[in-house]
Biopython code that builds the backbone (N, CA, C, O; Angstrom):
import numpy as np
from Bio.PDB.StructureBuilder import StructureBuilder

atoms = [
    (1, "UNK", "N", (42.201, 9.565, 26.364)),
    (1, "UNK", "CA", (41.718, 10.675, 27.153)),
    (1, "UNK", "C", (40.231, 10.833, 26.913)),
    (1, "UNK", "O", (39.817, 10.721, 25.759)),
    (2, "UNK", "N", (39.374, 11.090, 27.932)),
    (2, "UNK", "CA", (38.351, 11.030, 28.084)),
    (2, "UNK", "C", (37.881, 12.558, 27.510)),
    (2, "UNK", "O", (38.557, 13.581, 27.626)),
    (3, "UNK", "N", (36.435, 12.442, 26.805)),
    (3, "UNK", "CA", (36.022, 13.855, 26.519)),
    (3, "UNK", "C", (34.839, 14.694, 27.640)),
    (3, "UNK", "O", (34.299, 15.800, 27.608)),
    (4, "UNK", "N", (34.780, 13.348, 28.740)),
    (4, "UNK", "CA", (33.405, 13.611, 29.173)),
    (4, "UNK", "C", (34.002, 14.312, 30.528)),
    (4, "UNK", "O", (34.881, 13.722, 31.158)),
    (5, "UNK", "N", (33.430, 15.780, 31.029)),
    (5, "UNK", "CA", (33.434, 16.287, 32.316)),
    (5, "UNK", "C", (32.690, 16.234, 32.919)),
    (5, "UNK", "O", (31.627, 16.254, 32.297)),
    (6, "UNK", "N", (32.536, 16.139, 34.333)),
    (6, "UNK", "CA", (31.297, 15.854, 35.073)),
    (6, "UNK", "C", (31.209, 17.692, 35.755)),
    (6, "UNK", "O", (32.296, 18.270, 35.753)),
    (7, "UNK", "N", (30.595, 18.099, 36.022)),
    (7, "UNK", "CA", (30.373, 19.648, 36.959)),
    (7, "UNK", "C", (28.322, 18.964, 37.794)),
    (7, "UNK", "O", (27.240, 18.468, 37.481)),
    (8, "UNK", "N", (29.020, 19.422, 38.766)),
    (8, "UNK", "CA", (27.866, 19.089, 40.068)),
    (8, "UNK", "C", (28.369, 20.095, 40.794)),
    (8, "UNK", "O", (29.544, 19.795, 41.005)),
    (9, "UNK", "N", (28.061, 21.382, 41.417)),
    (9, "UNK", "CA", (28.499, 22.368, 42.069)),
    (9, "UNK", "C", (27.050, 22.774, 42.259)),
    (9, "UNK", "O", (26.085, 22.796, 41.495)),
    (10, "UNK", "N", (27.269, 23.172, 43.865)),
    (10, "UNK", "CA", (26.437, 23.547, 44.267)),
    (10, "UNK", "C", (26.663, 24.679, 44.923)),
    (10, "UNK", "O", (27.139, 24.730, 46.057)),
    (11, "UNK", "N", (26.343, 25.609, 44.262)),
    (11, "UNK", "CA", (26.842, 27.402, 44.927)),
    (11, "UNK", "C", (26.132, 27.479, 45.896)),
    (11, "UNK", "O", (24.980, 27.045, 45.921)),
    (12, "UNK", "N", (26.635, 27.970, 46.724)),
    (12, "UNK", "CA", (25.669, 29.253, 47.940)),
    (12, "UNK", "C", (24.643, 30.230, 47.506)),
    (12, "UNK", "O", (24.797, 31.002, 46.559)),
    (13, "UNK", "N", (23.810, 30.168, 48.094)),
    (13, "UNK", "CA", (23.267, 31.630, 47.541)),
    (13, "UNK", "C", (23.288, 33.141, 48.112)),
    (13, "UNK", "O", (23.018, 33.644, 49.202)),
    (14, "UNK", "N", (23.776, 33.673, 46.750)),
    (14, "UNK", "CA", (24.209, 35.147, 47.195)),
    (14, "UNK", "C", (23.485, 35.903, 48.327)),
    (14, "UNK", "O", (22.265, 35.855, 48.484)),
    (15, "UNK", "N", (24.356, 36.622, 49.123)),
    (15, "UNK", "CA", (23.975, 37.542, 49.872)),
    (15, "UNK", "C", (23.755, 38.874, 49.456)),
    (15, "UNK", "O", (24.418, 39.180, 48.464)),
    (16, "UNK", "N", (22.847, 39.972, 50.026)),
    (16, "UNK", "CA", (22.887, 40.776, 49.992)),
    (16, "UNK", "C", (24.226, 41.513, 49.669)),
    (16, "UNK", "O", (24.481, 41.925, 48.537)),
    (17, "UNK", "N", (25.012, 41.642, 50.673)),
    (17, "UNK", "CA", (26.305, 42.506, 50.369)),
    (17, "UNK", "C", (27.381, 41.421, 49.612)),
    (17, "UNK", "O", (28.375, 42.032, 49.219)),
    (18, "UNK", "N", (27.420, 40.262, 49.372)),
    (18, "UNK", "CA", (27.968, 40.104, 48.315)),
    (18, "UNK", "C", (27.780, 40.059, 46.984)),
    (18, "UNK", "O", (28.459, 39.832, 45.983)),
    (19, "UNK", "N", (26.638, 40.345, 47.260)),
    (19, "UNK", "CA", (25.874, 41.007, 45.413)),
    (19, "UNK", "C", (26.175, 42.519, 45.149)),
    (19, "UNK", "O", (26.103, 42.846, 43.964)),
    (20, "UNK", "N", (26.538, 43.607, 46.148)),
    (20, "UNK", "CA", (26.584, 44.689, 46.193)),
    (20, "UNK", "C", (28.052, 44.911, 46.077)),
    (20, "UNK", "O", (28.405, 46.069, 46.305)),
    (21, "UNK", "N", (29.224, 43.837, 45.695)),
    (21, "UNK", "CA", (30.620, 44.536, 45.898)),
    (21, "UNK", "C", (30.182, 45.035, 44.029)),
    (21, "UNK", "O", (29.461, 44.549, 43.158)),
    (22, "UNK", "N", (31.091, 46.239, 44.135)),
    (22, "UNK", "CA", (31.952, 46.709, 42.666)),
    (22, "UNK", "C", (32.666, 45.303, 41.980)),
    (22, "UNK", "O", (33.011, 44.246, 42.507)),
    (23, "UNK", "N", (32.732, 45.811, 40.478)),
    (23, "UNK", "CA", (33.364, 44.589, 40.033)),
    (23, "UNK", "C", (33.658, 43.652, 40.205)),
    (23, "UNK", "O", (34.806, 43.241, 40.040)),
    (24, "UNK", "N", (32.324, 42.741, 40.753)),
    (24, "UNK", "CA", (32.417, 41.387, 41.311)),
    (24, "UNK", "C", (31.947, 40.783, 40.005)),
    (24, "UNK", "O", (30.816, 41.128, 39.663)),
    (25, "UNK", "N", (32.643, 39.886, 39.148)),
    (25, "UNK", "CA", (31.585, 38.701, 38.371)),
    (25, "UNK", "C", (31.023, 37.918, 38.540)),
    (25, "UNK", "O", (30.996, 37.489, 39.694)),
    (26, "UNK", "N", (30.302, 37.311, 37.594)),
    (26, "UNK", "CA", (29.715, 35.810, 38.210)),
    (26, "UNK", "C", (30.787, 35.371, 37.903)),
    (26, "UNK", "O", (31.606, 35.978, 37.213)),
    (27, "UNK", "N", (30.993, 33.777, 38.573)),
    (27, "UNK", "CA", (32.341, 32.732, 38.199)),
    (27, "UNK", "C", (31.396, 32.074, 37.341)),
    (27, "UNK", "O", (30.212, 31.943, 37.651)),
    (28, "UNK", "N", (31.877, 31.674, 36.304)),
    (28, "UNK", "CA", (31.628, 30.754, 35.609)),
    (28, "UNK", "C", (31.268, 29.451, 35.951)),
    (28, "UNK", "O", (31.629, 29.511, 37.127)),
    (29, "UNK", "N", (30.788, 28.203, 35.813)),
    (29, "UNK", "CA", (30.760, 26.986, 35.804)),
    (29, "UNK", "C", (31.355, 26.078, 35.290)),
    (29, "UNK", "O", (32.006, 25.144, 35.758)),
    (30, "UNK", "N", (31.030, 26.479, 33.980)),
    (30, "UNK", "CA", (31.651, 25.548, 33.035)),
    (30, "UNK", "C", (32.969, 25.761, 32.450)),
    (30, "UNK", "O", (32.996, 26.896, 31.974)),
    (31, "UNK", "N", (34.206, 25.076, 32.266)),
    (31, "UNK", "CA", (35.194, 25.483, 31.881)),
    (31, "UNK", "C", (34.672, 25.933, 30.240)),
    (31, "UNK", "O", (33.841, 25.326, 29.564)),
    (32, "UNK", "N", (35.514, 27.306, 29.813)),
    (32, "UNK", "CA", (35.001, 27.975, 28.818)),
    (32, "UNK", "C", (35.876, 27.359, 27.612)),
    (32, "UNK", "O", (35.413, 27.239, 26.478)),
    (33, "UNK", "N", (37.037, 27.024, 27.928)),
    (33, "UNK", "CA", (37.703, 26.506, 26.507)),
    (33, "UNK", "C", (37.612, 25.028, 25.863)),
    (33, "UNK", "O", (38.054, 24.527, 24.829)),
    (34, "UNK", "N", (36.616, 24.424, 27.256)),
    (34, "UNK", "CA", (36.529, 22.834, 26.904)),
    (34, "UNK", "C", (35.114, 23.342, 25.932)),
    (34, "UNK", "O", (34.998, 22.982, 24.761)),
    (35, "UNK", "N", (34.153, 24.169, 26.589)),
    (35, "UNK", "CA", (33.207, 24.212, 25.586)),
    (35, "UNK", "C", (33.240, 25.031, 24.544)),
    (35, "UNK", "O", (32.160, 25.265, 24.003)),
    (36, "UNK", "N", (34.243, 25.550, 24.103)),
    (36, "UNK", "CA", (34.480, 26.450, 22.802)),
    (36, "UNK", "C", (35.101, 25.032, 21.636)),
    (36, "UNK", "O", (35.066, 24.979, 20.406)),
    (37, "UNK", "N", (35.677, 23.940, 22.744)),
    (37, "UNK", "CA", (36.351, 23.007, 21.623)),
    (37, "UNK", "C", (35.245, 21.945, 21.321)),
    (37, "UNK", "O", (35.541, 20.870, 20.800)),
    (38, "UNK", "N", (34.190, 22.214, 21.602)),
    (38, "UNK", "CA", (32.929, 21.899, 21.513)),
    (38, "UNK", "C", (31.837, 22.561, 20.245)),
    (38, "UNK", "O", (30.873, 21.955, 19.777)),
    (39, "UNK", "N", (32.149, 23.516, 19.980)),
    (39, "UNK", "CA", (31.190, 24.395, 19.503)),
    (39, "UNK", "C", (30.930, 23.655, 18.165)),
    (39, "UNK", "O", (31.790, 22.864, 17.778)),
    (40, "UNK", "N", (29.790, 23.855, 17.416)),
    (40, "UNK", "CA", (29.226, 23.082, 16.616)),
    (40, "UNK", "C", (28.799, 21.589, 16.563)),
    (40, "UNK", "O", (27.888, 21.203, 15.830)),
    (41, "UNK", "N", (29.573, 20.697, 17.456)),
    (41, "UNK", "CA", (29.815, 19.607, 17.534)),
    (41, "UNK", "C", (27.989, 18.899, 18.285)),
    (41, "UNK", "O", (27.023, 19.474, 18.786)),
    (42, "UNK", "N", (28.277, 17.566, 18.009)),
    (42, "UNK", "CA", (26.831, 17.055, 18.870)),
    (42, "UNK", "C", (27.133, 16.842, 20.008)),
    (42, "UNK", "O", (28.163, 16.230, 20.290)),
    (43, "UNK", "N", (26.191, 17.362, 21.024)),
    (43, "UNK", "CA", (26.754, 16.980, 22.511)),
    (43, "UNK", "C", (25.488, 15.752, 23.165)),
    (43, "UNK", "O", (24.355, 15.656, 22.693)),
    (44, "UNK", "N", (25.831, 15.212, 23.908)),
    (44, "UNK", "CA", (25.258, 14.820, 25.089)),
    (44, "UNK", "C", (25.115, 15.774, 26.652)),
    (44, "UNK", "O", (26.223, 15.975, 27.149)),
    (45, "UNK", "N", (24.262, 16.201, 27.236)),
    (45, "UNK", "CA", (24.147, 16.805, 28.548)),
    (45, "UNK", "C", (23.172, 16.666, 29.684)),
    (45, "UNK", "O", (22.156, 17.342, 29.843)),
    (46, "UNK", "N", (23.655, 15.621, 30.514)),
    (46, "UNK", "CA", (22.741, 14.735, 31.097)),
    (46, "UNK", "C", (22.471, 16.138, 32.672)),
    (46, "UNK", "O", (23.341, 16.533, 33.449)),
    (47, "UNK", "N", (21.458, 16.414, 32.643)),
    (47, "UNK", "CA", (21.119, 17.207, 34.051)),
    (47, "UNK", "C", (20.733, 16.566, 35.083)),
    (47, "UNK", "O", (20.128, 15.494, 35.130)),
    (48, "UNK", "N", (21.218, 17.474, 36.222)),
    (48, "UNK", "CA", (20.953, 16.959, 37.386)),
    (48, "UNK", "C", (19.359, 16.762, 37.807)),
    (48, "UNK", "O", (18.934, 16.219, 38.827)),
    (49, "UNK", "N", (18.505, 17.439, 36.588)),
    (49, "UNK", "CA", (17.126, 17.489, 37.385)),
    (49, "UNK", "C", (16.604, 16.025, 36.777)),
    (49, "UNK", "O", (16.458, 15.793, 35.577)),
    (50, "UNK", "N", (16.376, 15.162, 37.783)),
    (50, "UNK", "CA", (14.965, 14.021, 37.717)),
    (50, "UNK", "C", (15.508, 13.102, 36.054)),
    (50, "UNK", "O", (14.806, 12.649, 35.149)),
    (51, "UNK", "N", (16.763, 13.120, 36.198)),
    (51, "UNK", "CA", (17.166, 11.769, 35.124)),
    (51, "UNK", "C", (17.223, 12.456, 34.042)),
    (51, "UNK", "O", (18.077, 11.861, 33.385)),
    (52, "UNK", "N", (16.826, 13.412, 33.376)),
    (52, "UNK", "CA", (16.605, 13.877, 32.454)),
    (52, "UNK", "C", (17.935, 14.278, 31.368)),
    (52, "UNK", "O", (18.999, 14.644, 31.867)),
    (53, "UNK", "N", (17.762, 14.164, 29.647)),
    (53, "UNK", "CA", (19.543, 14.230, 29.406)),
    (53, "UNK", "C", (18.952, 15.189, 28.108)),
    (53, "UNK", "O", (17.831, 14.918, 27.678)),
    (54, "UNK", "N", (19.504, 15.987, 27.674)),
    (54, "UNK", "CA", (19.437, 16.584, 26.181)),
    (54, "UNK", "C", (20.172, 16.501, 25.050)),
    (54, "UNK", "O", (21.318, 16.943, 25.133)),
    (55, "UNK", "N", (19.840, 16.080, 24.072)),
    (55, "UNK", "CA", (21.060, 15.542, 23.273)),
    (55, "UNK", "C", (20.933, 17.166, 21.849)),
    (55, "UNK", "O", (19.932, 17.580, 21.264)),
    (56, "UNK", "N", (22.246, 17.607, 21.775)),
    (56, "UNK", "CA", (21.915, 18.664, 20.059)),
    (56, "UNK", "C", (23.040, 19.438, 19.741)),
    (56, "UNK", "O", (24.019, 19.306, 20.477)),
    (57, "UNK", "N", (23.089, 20.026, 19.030)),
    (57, "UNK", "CA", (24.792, 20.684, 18.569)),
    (57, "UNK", "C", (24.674, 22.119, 18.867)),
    (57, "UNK", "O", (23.896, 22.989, 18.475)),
    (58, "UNK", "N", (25.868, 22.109, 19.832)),
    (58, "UNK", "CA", (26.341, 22.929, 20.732)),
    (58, "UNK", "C", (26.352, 24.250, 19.392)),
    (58, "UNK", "O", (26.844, 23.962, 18.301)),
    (59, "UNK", "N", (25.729, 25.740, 19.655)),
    (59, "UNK", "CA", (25.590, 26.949, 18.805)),
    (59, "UNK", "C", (26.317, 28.059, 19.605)),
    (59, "UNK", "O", (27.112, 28.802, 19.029)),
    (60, "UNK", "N", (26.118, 28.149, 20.594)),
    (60, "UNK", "CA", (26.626, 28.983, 21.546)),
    (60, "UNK", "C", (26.916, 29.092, 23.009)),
    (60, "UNK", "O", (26.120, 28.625, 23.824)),
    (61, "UNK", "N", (28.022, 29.690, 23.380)),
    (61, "UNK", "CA", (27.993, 29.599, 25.122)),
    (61, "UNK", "C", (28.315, 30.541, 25.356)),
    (61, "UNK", "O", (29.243, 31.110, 24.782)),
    (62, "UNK", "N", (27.180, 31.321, 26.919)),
    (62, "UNK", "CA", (27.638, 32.295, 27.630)),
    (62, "UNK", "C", (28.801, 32.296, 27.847)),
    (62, "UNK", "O", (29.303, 31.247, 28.248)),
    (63, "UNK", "N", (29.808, 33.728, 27.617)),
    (63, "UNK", "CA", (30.876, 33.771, 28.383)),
    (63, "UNK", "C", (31.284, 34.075, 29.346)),
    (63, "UNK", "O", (32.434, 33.965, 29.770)),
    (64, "UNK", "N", (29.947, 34.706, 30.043)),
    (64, "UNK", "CA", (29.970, 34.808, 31.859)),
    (64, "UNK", "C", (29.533, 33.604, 33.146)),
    (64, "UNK", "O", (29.788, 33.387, 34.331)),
    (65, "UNK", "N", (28.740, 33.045, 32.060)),
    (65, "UNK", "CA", (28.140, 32.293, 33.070)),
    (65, "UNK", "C", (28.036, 30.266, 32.123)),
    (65, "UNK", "O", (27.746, 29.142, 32.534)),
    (66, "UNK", "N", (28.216, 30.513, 31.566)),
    (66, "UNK", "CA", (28.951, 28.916, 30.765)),
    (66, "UNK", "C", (27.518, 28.626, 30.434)),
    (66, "UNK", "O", (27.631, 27.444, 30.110)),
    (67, "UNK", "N", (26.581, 28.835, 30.333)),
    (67, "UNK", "CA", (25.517, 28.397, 30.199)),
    (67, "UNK", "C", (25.266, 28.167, 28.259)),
    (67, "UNK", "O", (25.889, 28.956, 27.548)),
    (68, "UNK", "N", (24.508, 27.264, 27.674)),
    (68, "UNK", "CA", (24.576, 26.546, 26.403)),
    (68, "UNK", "C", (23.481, 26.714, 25.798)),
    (68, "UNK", "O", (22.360, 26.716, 26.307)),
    (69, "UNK", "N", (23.829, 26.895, 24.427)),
    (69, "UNK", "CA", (22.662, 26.879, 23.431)),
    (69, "UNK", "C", (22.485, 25.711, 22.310)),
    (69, "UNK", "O", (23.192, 25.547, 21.316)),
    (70, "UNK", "N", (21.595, 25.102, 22.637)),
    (70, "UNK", "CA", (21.671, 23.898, 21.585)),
    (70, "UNK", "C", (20.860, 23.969, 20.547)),
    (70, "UNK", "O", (19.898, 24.716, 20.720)),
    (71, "UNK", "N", (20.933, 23.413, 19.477)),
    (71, "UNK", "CA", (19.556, 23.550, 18.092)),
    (71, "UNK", "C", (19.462, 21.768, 17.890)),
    (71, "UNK", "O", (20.056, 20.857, 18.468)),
    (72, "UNK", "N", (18.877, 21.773, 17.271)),
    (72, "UNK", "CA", (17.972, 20.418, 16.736)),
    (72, "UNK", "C", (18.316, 19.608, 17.881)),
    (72, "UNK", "O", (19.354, 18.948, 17.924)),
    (73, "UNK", "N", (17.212, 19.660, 19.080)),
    (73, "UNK", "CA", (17.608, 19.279, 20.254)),
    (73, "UNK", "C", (16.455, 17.936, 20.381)),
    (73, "UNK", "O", (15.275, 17.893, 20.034)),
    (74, "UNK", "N", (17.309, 16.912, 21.011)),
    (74, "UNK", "CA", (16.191, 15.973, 21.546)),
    (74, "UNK", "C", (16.097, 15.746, 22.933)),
    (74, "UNK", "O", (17.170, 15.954, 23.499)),
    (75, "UNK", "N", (15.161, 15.384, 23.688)),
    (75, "UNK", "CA", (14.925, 15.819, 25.035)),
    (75, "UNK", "C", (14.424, 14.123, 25.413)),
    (75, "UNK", "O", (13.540, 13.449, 24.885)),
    (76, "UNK", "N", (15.323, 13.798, 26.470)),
    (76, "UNK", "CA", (15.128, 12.250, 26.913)),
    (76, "UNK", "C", (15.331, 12.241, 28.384)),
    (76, "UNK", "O", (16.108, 12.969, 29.002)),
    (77, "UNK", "N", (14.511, 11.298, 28.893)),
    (77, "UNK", "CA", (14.662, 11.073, 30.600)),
    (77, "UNK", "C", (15.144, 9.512, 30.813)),
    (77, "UNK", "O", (14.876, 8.585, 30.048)),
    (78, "UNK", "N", (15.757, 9.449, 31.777)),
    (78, "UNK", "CA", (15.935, 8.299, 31.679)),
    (78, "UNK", "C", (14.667, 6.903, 33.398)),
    (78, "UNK", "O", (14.401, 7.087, 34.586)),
    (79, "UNK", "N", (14.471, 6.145, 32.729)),
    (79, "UNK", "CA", (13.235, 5.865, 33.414)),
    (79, "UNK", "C", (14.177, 4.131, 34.170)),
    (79, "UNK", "O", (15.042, 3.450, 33.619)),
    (80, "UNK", "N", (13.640, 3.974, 35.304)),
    (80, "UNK", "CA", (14.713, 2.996, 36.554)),
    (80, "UNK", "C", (15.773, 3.500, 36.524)),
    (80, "UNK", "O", (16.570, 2.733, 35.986)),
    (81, "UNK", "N", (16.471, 4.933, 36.999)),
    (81, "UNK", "CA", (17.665, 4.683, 36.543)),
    (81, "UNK", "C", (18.169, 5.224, 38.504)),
    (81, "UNK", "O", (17.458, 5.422, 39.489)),
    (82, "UNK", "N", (19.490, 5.280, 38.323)),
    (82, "UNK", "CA", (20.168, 5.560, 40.032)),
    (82, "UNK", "C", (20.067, 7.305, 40.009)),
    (82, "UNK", "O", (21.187, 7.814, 39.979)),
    (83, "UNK", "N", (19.547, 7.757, 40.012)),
    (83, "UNK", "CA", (19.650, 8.924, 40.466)),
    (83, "UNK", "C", (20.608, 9.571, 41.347)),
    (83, "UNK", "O", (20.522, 9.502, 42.573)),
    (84, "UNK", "N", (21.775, 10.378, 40.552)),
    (84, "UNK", "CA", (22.825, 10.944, 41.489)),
    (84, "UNK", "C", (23.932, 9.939, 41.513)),
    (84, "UNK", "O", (24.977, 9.936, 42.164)),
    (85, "UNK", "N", (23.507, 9.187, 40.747)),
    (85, "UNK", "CA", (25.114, 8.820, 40.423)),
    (85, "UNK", "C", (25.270, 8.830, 38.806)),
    (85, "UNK", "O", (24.348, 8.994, 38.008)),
    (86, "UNK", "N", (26.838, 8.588, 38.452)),
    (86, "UNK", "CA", (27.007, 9.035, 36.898)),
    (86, "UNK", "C", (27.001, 8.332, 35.898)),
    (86, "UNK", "O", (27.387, 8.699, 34.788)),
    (87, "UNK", "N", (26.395, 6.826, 36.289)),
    (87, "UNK", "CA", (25.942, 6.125, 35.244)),
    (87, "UNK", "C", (24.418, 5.682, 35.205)),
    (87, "UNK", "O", (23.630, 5.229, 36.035)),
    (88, "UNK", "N", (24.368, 5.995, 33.969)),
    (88, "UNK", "CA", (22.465, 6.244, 33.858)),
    (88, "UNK", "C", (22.497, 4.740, 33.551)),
    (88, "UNK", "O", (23.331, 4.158, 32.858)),
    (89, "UNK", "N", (21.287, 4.139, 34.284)),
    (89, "UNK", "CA", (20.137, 2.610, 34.082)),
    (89, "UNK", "C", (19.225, 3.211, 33.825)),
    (89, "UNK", "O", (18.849, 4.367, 34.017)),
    (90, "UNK", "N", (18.667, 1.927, 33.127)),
    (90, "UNK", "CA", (17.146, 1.698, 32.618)),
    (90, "UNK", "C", (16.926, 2.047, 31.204)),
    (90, "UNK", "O", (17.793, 1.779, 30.372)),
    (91, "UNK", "N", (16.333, 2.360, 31.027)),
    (91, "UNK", "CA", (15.654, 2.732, 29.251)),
    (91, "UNK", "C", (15.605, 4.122, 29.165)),
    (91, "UNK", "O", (15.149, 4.858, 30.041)),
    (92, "UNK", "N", (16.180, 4.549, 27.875)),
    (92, "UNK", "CA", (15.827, 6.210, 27.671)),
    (92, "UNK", "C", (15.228, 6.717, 26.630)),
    (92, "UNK", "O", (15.656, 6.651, 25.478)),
    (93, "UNK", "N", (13.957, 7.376, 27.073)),
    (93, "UNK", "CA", (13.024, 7.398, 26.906)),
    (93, "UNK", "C", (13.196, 9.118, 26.120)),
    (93, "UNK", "O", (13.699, 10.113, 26.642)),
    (94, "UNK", "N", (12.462, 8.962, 24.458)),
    (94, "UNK", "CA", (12.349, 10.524, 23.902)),
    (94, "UNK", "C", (11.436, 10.997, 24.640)),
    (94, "UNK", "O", (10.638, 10.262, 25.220)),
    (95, "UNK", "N", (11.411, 12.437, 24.740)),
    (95, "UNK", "CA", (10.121, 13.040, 25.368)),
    (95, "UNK", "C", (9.503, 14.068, 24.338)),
    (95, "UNK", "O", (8.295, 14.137, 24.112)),
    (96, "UNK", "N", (10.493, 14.882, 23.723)),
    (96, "UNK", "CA", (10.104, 15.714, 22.888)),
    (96, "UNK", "C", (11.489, 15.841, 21.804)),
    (96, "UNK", "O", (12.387, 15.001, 21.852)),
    (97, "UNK", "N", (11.522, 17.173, 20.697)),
    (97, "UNK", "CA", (12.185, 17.331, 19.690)),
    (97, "UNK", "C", (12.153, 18.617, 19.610)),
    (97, "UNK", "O", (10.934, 18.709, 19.465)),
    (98, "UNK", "N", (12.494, 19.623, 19.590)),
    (98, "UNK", "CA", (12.756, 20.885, 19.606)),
    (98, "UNK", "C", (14.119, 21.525, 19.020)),
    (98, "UNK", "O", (15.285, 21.207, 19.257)),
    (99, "UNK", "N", (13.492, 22.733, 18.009)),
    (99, "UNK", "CA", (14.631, 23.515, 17.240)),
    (99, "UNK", "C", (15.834, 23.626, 18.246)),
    (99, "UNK", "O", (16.815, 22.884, 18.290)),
    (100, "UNK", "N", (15.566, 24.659, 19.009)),
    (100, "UNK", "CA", (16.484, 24.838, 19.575)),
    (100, "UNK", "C", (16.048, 25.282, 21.630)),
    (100, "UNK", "O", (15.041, 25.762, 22.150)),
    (101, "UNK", "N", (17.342, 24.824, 22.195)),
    (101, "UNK", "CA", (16.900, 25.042, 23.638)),
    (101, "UNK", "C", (18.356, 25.654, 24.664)),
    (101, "UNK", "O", (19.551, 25.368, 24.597)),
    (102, "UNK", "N", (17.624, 26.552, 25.538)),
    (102, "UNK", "CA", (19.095, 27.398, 26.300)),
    (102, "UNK", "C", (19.183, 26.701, 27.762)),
    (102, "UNK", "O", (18.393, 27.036, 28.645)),
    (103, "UNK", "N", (20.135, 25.760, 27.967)),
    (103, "UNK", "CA", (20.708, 25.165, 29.474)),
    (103, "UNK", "C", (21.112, 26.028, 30.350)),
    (103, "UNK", "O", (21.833, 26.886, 29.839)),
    (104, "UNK", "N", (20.959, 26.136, 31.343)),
    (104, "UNK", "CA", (21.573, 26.762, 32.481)),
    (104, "UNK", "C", (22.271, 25.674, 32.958)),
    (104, "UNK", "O", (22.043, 24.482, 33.162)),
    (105, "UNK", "N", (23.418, 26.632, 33.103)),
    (105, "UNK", "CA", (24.829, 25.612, 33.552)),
    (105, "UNK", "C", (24.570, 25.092, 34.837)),
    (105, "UNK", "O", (25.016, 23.956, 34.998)),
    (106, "UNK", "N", (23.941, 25.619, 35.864)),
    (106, "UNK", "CA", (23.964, 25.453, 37.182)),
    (106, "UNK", "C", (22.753, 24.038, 37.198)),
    (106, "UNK", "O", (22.293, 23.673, 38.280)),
    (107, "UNK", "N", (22.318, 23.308, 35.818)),
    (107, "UNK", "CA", (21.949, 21.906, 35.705)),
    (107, "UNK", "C", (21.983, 20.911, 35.393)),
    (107, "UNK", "O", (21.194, 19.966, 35.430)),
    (108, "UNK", "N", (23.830, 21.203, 34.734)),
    (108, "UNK", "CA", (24.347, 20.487, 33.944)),
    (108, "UNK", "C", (25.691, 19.679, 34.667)),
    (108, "UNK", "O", (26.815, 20.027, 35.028)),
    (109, "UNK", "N", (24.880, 18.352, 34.662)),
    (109, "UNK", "CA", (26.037, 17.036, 35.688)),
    (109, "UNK", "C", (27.027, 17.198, 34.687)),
    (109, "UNK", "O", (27.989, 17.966, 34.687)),
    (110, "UNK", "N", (26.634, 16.300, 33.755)),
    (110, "UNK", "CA", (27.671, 15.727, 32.746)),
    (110, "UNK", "C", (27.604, 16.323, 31.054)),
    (110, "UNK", "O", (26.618, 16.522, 30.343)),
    (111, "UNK", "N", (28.555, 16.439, 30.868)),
    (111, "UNK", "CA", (28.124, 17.150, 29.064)),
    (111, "UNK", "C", (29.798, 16.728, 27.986)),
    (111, "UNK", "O", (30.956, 17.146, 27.966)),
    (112, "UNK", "N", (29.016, 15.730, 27.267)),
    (112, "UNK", "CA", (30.319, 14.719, 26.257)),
    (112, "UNK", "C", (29.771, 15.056, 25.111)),
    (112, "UNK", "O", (28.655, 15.511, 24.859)),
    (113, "UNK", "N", (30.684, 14.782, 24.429)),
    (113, "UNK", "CA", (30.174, 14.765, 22.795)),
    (113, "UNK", "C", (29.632, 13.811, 22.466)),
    (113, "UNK", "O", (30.035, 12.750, 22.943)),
    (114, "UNK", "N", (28.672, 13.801, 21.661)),
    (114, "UNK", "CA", (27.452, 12.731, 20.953)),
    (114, "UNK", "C", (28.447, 11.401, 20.092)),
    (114, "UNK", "O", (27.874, 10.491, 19.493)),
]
sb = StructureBuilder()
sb.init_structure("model")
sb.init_model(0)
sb.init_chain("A")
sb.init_seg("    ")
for serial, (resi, resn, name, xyz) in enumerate(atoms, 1):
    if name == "N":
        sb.init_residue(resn, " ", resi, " ")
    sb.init_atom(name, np.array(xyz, "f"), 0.0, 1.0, " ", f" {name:<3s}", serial, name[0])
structure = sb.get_structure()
């Protein structure tokens, strides 16, 4: 069994009066119990923006909106690669190193454990 989920969703954007109902939530993105069986662990989370992937151990996740907190994070793009599809080509390239960094779910293709 595979650990890796793919999420590519592309919401609508809210309307006026559907921002205005009573007790409307946000829906979530990310399934919440795959990333709780995650927590501490090293992840991989390749985003949809421009090749780009973050690698660091999962600290926390929104519980409204699935969105991720990573610490000792490394930040890599990947350079020739197919863009928009789910196997990355070419060479991957560090860009930076950072304590810690907060994902928004709504950029997150793919996210496996390290």
């Amino acid at each position: 069994m595979s650990g890796n989920v793919k999420f590519n969703v592309v919401a609508p954007a809210p309307t006026p009066a559907a921002a205005k109902k009573a007790g409307e939530k946000p829906q979530p993105i990310l399934p919440h119990e795959f990333l709780l069986s995650l927590y501490g662990r090293r992840v991989i989370v390749l985003l949809s923006y421009q090749n780009h992937e973050l690698e660091g151990r999962l600290t926390a996740v929104d519980a409204d909106k699935g969105d991720l907190f990573l610490e000792d994070v490394v930040h890599f793009v990947w350079s020739h690669g197919g863009f928009g599809s789910t196997v990355r080509e070419g060479a991957r390239t560090e860009l930076r190193r950072c304590g810690s960094a907060m994902v928004n779910s709504r950029y997150i293709e793919v996210i496996t454990p390290a």
